[in-house]
C-alpha positions in Angstrom: 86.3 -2.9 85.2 84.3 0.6 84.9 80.6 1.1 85.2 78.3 3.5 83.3 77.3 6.1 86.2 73.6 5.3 86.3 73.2 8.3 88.8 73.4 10.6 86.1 72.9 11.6 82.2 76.5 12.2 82.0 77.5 8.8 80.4 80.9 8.7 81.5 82.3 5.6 83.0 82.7 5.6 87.0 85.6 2.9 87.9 84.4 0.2 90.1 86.3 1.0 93.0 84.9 4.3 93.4 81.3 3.0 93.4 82.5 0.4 96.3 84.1 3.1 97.6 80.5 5.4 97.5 78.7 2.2 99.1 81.3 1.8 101.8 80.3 5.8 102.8 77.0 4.4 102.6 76.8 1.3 104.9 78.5 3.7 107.5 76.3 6.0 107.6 73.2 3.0 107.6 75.1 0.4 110.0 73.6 0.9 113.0 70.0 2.0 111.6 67.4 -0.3 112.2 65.8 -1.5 108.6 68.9 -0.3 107.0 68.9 -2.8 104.4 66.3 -1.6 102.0 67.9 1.6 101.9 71.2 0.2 101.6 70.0 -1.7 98.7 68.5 1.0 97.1 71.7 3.1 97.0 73.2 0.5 96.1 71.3 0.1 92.8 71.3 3.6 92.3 75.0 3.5 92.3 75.3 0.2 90.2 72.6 0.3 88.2 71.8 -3.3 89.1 72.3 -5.3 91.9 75.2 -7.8 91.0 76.0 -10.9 93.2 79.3 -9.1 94.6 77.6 -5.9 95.9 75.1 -8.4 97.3 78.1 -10.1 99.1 79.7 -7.0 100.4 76.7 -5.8 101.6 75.7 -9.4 103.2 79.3 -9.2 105.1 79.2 -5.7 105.7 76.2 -6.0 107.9 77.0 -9.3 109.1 73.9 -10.7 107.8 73.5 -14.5 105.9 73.6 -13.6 102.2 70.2 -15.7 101.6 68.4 -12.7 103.6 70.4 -10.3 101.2 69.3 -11.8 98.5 66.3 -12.9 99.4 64.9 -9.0 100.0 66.6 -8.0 96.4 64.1 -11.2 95.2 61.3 -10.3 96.5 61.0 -6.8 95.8 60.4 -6.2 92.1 62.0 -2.8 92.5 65.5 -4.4 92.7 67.3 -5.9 89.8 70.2 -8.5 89.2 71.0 -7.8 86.2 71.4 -5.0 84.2 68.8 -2.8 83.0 67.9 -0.4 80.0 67.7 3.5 79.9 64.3 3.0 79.3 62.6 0.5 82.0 58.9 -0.4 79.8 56.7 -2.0 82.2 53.2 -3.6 80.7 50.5 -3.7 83.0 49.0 -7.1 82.9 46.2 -6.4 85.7 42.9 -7.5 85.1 41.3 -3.9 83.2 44.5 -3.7 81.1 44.8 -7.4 80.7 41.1 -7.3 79.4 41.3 -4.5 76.8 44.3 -5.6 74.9 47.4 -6.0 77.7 48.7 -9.2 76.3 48.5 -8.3 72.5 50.5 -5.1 74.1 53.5 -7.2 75.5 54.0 -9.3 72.4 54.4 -6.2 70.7 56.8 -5.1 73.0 58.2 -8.4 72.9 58.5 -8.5 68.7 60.0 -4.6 68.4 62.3 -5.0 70.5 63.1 -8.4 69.9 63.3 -8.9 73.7 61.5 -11.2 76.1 60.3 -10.4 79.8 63.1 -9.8 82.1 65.6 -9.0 79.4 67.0 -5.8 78.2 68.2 -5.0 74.2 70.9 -5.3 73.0 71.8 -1.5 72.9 71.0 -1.2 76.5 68.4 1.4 75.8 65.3 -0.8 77.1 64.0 -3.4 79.4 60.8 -5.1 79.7 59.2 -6.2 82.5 55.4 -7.0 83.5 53.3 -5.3 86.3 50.0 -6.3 87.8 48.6 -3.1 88.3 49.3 0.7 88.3 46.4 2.2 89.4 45.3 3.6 86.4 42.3 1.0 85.8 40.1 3.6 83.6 43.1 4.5 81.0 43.7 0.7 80.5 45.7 -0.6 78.7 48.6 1.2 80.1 52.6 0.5 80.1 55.3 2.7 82.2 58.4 4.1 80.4 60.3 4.9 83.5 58.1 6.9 85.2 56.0 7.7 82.4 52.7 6.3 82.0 51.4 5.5 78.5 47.8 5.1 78.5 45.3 3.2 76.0 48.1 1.9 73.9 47.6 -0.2 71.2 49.9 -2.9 69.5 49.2 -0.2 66.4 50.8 2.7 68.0 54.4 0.3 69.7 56.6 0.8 66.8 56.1 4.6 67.0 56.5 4.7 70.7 59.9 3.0 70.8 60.8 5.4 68.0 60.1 8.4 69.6 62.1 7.3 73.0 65.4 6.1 70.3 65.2 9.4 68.7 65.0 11.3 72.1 68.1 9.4 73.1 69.9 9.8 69.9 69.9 13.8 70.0 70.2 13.6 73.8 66.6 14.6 75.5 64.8 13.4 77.7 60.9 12.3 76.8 58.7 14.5 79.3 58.2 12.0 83.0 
């Protein structure tokens, strides 16, 4: 069973055993480091793409640590992810300023062009939606993330066009400006 290298634009498929073979390099080198296991997991991810529940479990026995604190770090940090995600990672901020001017009508936009709900990625694998409480950016509210990208003073007018611009990037094979 391959998986897309998510290190990379390259697209090509990296076989499974290779990317246990990469984390394997990793947990070596992190073993005996104390806090290893954030970075471990992020590596991890960055390798996988996701963290799935047997890269959890090789980890957990790796380190010899009870897979409920494993899992229980990859829970609580919103960073981490058990399932696949998107190209395109669309955060909406749902803090109190963007919540205020328009956040929620924002999200069900989101939510109806890409036919998506919170949590869940298309179909295409090209995006994922998820919900934030608060960027920072309070004063360009409402505001949603592509990636790394912020998107300030969005409206529910301008969602079909954004999504269209980031297919149409992917499609010819650029990257939209982070």
């Amino acid at each position: 069973m391959g998986t897309e290298c998510s290190t990379c634009a390259c697209k090509t498929e990296v076989p499974e055993s290779e990317l246990f073979a990469r984390l394997n390099e990793t947990l070596n080198d992190y073993r005996d480091k104390p806090g290893n296991l954030i970075p471990i997991l992020q590596i991890a991810q960055g390798l996988f793409g996701y963290l799935p529940e047997n890269v959890l479990k090789h980890i957990s026995k790796d380190l010899d640590k009870p897979y409920s604190e494993v899992a229980g770090v990859v829970s609580f940090y919103s960073f981490f992810s058990t399932h696949p995600r998107g190209k395109y990672l669309i955060r909406v901020c749902l803090g109190t300023a963007c919540y205020v001017r328009g956040g929620k009508a924002i999200l069900d936009s989101l939510k109806k062009a890409l036919k998506i709900d919170v949590g869940e990625t298309t179909e295409d694998k090209l995006f994922s939606l998820e919900v934030g409480r608060c960027f920072g950016a309070c004063g360009l509210a409402p505001v949603i993330l592509v990636n790394d990208k912020v998107h300030q003073r969005i409206k529910p007018s301008k969602i079909a066009e954004l999504i269209s611009q980031y297919k149409t990037a992917d499609m010819e094979g650029e990257t939209i400006d982070e």
